[in-house]
C-alpha positions as a Markdown table, in Angstrom:
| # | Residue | x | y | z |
|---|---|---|---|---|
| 1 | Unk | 77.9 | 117.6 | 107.1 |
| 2 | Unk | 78.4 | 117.4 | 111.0 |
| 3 | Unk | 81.4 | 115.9 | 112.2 |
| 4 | Unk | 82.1 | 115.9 | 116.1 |
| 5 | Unk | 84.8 | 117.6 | 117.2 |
| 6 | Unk | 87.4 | 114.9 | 118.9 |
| 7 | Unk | 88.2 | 111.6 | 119.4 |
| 8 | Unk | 88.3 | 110.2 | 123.3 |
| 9 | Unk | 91.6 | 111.1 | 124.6 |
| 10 | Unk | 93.9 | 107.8 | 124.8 |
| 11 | Unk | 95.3 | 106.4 | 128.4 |
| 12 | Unk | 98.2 | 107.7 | 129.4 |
| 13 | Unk | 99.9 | 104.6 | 129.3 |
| 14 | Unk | 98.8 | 104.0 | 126.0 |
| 15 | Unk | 99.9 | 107.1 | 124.6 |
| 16 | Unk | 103.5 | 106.5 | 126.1 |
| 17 | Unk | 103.8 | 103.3 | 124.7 |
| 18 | Unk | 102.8 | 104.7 | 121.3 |
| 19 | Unk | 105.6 | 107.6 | 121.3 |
| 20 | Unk | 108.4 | 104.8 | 122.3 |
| 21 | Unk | 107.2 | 103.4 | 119.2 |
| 22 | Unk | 107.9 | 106.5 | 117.5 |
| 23 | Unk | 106.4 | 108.4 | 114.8 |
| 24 | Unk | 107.7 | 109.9 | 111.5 |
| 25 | Unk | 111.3 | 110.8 | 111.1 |
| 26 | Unk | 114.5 | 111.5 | 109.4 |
| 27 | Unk | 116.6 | 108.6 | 108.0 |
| 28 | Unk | 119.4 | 108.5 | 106.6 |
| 29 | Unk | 120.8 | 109.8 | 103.5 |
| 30 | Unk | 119.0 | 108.7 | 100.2 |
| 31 | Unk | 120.5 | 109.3 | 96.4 |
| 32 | Unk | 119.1 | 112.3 | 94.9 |
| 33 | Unk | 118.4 | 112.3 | 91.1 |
| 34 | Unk | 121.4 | 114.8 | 90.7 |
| 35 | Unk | 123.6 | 112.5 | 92.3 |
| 36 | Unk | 123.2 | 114.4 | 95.5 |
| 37 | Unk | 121.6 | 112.9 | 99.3 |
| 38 | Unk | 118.5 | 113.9 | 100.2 |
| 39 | Unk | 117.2 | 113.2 | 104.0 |
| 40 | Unk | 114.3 | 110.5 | 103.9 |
| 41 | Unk | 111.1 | 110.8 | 106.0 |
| 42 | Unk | 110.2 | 108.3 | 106.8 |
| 43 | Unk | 106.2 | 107.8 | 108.0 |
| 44 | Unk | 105.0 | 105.1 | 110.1 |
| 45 | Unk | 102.0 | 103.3 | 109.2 |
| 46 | Unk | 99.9 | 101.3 | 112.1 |
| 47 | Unk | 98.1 | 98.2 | 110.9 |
| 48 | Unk | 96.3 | 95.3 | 113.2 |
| 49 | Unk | 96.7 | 92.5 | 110.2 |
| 50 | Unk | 99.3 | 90.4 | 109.8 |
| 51 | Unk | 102.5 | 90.1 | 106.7 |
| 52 | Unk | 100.1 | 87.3 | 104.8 |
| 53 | Unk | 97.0 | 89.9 | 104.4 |
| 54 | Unk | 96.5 | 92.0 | 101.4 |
| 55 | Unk | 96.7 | 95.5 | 102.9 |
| 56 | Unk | 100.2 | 94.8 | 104.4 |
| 57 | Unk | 101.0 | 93.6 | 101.4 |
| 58 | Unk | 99.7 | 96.8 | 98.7 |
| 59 | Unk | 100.5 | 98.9 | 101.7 |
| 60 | Unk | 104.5 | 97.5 | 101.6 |
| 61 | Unk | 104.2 | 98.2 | 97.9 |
| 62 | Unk | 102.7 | 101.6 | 98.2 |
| 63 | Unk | 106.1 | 102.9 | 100.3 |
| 64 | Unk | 108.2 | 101.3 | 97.8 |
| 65 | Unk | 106.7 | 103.0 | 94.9 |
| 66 | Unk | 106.3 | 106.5 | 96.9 |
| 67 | Unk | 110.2 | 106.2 | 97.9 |
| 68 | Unk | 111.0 | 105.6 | 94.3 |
| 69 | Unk | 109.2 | 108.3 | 92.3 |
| 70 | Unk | 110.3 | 110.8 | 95.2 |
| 71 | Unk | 114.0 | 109.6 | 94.6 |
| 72 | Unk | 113.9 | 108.9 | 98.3 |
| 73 | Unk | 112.5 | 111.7 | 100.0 |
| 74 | Unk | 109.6 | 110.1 | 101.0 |
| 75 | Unk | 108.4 | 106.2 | 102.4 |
| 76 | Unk | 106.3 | 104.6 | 104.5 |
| 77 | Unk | 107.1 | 101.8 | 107.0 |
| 78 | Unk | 104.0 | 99.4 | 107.9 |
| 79 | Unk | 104.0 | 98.1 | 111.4 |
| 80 | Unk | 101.6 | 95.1 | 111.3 |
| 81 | Unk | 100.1 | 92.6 | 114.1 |
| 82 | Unk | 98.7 | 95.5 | 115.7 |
| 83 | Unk | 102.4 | 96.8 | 117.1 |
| 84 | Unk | 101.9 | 100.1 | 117.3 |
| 85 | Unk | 98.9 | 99.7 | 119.7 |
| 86 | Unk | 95.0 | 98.3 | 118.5 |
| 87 | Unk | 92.9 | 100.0 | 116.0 |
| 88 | Unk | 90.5 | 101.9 | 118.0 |
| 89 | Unk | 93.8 | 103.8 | 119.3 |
| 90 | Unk | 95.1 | 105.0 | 115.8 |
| 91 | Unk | 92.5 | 107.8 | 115.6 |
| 92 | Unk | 94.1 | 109.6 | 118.2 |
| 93 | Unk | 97.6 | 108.5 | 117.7 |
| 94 | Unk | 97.4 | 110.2 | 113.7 |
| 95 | Unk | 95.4 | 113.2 | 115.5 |
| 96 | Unk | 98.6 | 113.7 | 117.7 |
| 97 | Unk | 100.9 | 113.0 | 115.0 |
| 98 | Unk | 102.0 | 109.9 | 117.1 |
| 99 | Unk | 102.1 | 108.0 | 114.0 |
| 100 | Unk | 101.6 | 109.3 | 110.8 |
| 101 | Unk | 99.5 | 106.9 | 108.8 |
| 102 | Unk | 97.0 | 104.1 | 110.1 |
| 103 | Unk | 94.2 | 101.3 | 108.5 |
| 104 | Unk | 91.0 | 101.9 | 110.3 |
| 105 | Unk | 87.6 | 100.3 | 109.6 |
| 106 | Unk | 84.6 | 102.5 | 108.8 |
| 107 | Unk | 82.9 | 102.6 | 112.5 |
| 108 | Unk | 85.7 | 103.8 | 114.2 |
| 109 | Unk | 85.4 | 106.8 | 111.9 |
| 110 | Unk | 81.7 | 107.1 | 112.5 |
| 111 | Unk | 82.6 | 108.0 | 115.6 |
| 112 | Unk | 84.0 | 110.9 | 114.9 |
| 113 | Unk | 81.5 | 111.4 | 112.1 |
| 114 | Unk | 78.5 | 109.9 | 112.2 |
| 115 | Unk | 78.4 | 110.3 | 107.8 |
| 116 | Unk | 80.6 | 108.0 | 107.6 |
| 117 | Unk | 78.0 | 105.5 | 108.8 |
| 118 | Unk | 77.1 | 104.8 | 105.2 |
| 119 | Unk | 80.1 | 102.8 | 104.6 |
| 120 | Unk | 78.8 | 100.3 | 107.6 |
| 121 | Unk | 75.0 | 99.9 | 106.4 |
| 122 | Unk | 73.9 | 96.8 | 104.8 |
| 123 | Unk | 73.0 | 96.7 | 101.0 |
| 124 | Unk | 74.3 | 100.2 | 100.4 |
| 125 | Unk | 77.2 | 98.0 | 97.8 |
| 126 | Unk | 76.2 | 96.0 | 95.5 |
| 127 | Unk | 79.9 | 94.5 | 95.4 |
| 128 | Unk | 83.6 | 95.3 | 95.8 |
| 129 | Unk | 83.5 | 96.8 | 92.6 |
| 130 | Unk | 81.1 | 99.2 | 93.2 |
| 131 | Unk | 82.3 | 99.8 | 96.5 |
| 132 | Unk | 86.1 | 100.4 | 95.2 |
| 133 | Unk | 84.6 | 102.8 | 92.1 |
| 134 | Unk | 82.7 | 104.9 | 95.0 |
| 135 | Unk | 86.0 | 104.8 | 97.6 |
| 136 | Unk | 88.4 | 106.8 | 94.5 |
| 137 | Unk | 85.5 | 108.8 | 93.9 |
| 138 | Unk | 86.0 | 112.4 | 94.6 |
| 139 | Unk | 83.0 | 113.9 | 93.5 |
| 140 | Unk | 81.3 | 111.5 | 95.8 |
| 141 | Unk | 83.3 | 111.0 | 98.9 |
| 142 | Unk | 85.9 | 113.8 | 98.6 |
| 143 | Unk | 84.3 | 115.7 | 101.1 |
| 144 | Unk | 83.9 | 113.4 | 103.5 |
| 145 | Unk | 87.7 | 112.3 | 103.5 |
| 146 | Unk | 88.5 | 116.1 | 104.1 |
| 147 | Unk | 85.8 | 116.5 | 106.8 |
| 148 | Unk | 88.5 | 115.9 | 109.8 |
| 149 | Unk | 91.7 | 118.2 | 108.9 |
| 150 | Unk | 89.9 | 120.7 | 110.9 |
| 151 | Unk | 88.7 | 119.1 | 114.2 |
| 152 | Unk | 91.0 | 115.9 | 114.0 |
| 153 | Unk | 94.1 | 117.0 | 112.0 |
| 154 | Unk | 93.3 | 113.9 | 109.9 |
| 155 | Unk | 92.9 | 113.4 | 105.9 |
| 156 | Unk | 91.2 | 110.2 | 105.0 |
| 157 | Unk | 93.4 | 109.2 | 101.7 |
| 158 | Unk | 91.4 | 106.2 | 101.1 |
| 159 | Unk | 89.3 | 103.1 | 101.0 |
| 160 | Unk | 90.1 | 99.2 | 101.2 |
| 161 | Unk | 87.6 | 96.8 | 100.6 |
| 162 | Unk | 86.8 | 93.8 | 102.8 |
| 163 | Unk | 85.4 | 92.4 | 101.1 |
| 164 | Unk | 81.3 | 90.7 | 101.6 |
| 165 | Unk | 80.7 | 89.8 | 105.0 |
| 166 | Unk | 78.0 | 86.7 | 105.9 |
| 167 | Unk | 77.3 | 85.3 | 108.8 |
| 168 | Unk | 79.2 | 81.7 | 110.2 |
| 169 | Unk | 77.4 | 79.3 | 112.9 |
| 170 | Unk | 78.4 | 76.9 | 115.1 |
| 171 | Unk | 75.5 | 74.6 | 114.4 |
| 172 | Unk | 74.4 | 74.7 | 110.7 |
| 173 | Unk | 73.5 | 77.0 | 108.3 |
| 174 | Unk | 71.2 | 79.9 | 108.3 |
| 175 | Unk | 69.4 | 80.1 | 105.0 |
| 176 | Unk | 66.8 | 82.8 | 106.2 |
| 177 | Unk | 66.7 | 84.6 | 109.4 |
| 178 | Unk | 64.2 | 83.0 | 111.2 |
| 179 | Unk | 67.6 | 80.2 | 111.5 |
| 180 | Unk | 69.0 | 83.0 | 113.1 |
| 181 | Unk | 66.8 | 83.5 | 116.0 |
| 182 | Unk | 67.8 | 83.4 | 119.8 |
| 183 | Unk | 71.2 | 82.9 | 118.7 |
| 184 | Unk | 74.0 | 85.0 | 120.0 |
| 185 | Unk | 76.2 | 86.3 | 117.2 |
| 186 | Unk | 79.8 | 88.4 | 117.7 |
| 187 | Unk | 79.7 | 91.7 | 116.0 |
| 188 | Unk | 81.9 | 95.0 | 116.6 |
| 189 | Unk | 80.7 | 97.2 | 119.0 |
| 190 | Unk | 79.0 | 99.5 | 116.4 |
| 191 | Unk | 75.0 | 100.5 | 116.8 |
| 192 | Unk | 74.8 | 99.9 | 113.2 |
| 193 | Unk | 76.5 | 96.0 | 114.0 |
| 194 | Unk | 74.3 | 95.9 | 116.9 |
| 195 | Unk | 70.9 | 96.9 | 115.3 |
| 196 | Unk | 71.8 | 94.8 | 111.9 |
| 197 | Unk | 71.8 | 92.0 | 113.9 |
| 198 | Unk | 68.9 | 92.2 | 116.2 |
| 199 | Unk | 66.8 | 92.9 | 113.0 |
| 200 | Unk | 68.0 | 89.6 | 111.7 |
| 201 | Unk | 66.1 | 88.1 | 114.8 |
| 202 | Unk | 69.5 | 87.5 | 116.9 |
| 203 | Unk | 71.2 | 88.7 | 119.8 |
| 204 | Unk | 74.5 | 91.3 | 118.5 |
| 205 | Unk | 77.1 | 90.3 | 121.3 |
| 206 | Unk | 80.1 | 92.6 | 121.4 |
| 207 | Unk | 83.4 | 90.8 | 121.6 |
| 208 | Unk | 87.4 | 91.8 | 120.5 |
| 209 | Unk | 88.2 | 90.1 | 117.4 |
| 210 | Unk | 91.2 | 88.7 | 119.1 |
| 211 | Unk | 88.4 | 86.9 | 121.3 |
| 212 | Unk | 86.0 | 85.3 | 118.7 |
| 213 | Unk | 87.6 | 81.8 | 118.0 |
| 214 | Unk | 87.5 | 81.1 | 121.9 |
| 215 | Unk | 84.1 | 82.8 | 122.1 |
| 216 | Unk | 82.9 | 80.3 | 119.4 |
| 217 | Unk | 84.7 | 77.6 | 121.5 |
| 218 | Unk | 83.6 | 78.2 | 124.5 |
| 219 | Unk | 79.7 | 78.8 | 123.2 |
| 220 | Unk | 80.1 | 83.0 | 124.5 |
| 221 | Unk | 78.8 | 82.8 | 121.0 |
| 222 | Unk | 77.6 | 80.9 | 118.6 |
| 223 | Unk | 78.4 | 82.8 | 115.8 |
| 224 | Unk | 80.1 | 85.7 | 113.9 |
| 225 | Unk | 80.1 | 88.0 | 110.7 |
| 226 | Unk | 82.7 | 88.2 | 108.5 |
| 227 | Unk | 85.2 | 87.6 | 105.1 |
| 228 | Unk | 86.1 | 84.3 | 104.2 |
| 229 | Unk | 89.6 | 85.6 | 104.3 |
| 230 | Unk | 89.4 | 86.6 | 107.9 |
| 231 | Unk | 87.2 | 83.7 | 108.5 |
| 232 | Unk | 90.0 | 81.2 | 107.4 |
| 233 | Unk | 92.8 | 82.8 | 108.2 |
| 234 | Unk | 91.9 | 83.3 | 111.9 |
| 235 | Unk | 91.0 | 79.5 | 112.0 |
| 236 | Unk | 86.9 | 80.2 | 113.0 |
| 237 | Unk | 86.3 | 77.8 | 110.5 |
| 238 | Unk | 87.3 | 75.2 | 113.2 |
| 239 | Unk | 84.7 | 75.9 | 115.6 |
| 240 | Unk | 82.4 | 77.6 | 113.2 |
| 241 | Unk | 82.2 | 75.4 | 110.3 |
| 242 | Unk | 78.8 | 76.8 | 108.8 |
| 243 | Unk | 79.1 | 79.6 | 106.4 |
| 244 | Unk | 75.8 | 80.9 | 105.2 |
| 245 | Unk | 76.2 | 83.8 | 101.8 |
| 246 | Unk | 74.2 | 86.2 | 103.6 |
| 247 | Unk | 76.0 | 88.8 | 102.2 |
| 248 | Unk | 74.7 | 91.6 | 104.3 |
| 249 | Unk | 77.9 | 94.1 | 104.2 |
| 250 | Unk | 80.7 | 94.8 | 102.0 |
| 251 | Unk | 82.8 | 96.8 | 104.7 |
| 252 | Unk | 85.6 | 99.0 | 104.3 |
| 253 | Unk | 88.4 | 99.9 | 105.8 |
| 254 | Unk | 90.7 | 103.2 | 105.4 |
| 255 | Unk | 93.9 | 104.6 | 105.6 |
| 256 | Unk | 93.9 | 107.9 | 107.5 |
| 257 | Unk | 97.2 | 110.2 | 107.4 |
| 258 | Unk | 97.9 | 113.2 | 109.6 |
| 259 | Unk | 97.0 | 116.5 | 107.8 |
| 260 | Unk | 99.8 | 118.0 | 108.9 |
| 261 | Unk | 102.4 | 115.2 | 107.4 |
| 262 | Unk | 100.6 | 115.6 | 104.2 |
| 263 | Unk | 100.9 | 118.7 | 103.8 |
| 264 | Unk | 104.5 | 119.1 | 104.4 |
| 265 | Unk | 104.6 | 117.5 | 100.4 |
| 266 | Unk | 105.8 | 119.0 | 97.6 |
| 267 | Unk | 103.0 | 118.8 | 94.8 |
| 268 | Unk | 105.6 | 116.9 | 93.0 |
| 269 | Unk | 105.6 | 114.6 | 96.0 |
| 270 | Unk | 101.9 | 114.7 | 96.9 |
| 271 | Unk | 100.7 | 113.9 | 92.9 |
| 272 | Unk | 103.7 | 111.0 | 93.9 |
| 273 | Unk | 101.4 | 110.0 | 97.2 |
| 274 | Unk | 98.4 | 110.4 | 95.0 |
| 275 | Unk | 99.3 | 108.1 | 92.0 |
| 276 | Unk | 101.3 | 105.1 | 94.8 |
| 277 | Unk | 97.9 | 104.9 | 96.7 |
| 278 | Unk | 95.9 | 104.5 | 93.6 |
| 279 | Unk | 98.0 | 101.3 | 92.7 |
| 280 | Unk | 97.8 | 100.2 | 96.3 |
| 281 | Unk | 94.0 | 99.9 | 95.7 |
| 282 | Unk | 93.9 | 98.5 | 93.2 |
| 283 | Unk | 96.8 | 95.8 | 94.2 |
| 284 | Unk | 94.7 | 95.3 | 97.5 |
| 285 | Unk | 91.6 | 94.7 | 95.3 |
| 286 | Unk | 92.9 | 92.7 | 92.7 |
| 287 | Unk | 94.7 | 90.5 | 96.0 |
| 288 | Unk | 91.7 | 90.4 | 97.5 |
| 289 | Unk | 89.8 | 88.5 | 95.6 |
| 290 | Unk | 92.1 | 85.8 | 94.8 |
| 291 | Unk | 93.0 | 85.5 | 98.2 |
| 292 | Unk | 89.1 | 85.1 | 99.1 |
| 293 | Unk | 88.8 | 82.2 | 96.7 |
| 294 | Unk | 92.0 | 80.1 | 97.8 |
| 295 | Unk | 90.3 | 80.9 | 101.7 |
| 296 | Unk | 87.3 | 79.6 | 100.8 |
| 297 | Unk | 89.0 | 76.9 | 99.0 |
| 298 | Unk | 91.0 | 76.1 | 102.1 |
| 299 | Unk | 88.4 | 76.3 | 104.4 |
| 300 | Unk | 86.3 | 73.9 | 102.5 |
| 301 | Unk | 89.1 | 71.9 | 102.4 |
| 302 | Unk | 89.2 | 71.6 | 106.0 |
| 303 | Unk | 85.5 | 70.7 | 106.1 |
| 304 | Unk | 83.8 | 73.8 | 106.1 |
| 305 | Unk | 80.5 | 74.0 | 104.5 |
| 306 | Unk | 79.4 | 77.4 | 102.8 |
| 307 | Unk | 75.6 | 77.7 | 101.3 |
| 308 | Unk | 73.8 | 80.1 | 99.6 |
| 309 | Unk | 70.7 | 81.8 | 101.6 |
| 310 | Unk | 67.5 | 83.2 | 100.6 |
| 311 | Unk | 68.6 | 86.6 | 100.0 |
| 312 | Unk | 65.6 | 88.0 | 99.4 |
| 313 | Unk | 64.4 | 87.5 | 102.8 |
| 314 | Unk | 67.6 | 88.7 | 104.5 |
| 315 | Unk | 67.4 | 91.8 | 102.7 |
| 316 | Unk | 63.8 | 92.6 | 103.6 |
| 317 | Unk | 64.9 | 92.0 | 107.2 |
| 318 | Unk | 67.7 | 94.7 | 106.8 |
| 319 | Unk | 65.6 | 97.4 | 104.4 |
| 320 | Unk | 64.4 | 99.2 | 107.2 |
| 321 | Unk | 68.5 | 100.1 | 109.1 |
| 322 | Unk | 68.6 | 102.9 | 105.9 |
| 323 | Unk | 65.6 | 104.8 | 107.0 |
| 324 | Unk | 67.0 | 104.3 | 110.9 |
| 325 | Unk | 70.0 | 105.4 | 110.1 |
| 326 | Unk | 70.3 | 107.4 | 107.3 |
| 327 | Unk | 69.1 | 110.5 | 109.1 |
| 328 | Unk | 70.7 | 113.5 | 108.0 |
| 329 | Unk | 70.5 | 115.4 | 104.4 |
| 330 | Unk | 74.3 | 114.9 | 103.8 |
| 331 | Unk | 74.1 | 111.3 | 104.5 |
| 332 | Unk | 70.7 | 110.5 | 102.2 |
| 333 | Unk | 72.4 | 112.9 | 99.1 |
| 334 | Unk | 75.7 | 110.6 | 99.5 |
| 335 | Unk | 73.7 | 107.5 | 99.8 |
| 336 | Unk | 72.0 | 108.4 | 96.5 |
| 337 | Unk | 74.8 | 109.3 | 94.8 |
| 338 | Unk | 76.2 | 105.6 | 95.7 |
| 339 | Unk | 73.5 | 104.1 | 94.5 |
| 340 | Unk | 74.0 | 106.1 | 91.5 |
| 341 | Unk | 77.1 | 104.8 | 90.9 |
| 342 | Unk | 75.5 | 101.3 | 90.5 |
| 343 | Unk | 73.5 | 102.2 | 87.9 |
């Protein structure tokens, strides 16, 4: 398995701004279980979603439960809205020990190893729960979430879903991808992004997610890929109110931790860490689903259309991004054993 060995360096400014914000520390005094105090670290946890979202919400429940079963020697504080700087920053801020924990999607660690690319391919899911029984799989990912202690001083404790991402137009829906052709769709700035979409027959247009409704508004775009739930929730339904079920991604997102935090843990306190971020999971999962149905719901309320495709036709498009990208022998082995898991 190759990983690179570091993550650009941050701005100065940037940094700065980041240690104001602080990192983990000392509270006060919590009650021990033998009626004595114990000092509290307390880790901070950078997140660019806001309070309503599912991952602030298991995440909030995650510290509770961690500073409970460690009688308070351990929690975690979530900073949401992106306040402790934006997401392609974390990497280096947990590196440095900045902040200790962070929610990160699956190409910004790509970047600092390119395995982790199988987690942003098309059709390598069949559906969140596949993905979810492959993320709290240690056989199959376990070495991969240690594969940056050494070079990055970061431990990958975990995966979030988000869930099955299809494609939204201004103009009607796409039901195969000839619909899609010449037409300029927002993706993250990701080769994978980039190449999914040109083999869909359109043209991948980088943009900041904080940029896409005006993008759509302004016709920068005239479309997007996403969730329903981010979909509705950051009002694209508005200017985008054509939802075609291409279903080409179910992406993930994951919380990374510095290496050195974690293992400042007791094993009383780490098998603590250990069985709070298993119930965060599966909170986040269980949330997000029913959260996707009242979007959808919502949306469609609103007057937004969504329509099945022919899916047989977008995946033929996509089948050949595995063989382009799937390139090393670490990569295909982990690929098979997800597609084992299916089975």
């Amino acid at each position: 398995m190759r990983s690179k060995t570091r993550v650009a360096f941050l701005a100065t400014t940037a940094i700065a701004a980041l240690t104001l914000a602080g990192c983990s520390g000392t509270g006060g005094d919590a009650e021990g279980g033998d009626g004595g105090s114990t000092s509290t670290t307390v880790m901070k946890l950078a997140l660019n979603q806001p309070e309503t979202h599912p991952s602030f919400i298991a995440l909030e429940a995650f510290g509770e439960q961690l500073n409970e079963a460690t009688d308070g020697r351990w929690d975690v504080e979530v900073h949401p809205n992106s306040t402790l700087g934006n997401q392609d920053e974390y990497l280096q801020s947990v590196s440095q020990g900045v902040i200790d924990l962070a929610v990160v999607s699956a190409p910004q660690l790509e970047n600092v190893n390119e395995d982790f690319v199988l987690f942003s391919l098309p059709k390598v899911f069949d559906d969140i729960d596949h993905q979810m029984s492959v993320l709290s799989d240690q056989e199959i990912v376990g070495d991969l979430y240690s594969s940056l202690e050494e070079s990055n001083n970061i431990t990958v404790v975990g995966g979030l879903t988000q869930g099955e991402r299809s494609i939204y137009l201004k103009d009607g829906v796409a039901e195969t991808p000839a619909d899609l052709k010449g037409k300029k769709i927002r993706v993250q700035e990701s080769p994978v992004f980039m190449a999914m979409i040109e083999a869909l027959g359109a043209s991948p247009t980088p943009l900041p997610f904080g940029d896409v409704y005006s993008g759509l508004q302004s016709g920068v775009v005239d479309g997007a890929e996403n969730n329903e739930i981010s979909y509705f929730s950051n009002k694209h339904h508005e200017v985008a109110p054509y939802l075609s079920y291409t279903r080409h991604l179910v992406g993930a997102d994951f919380v990374i931790i510095n290496s050195d935090t974690l293992a400042e843990m007791t094993d009383e306190d780490r098998a603590a860490f250990d069985e709070a971020w298993t119930a965060a999971w599966e909170q986040h999962t269980d949330l997000w689903k029913t959260d996707t149905e009242k979007a959808v719901a919502d949306a469609e309320a609103a007057g937004a259309e969504f329509a099945e495709v022919d899916a047989d036709a977008f995946a033929e498009a996509l089948e050949p991004l595995l063989d382009e990208f799937l390139t090393t022998d670490s990569q295909k082995a982990t690929y098979e054993a997800i597609r084992g898991a299916a089975e």
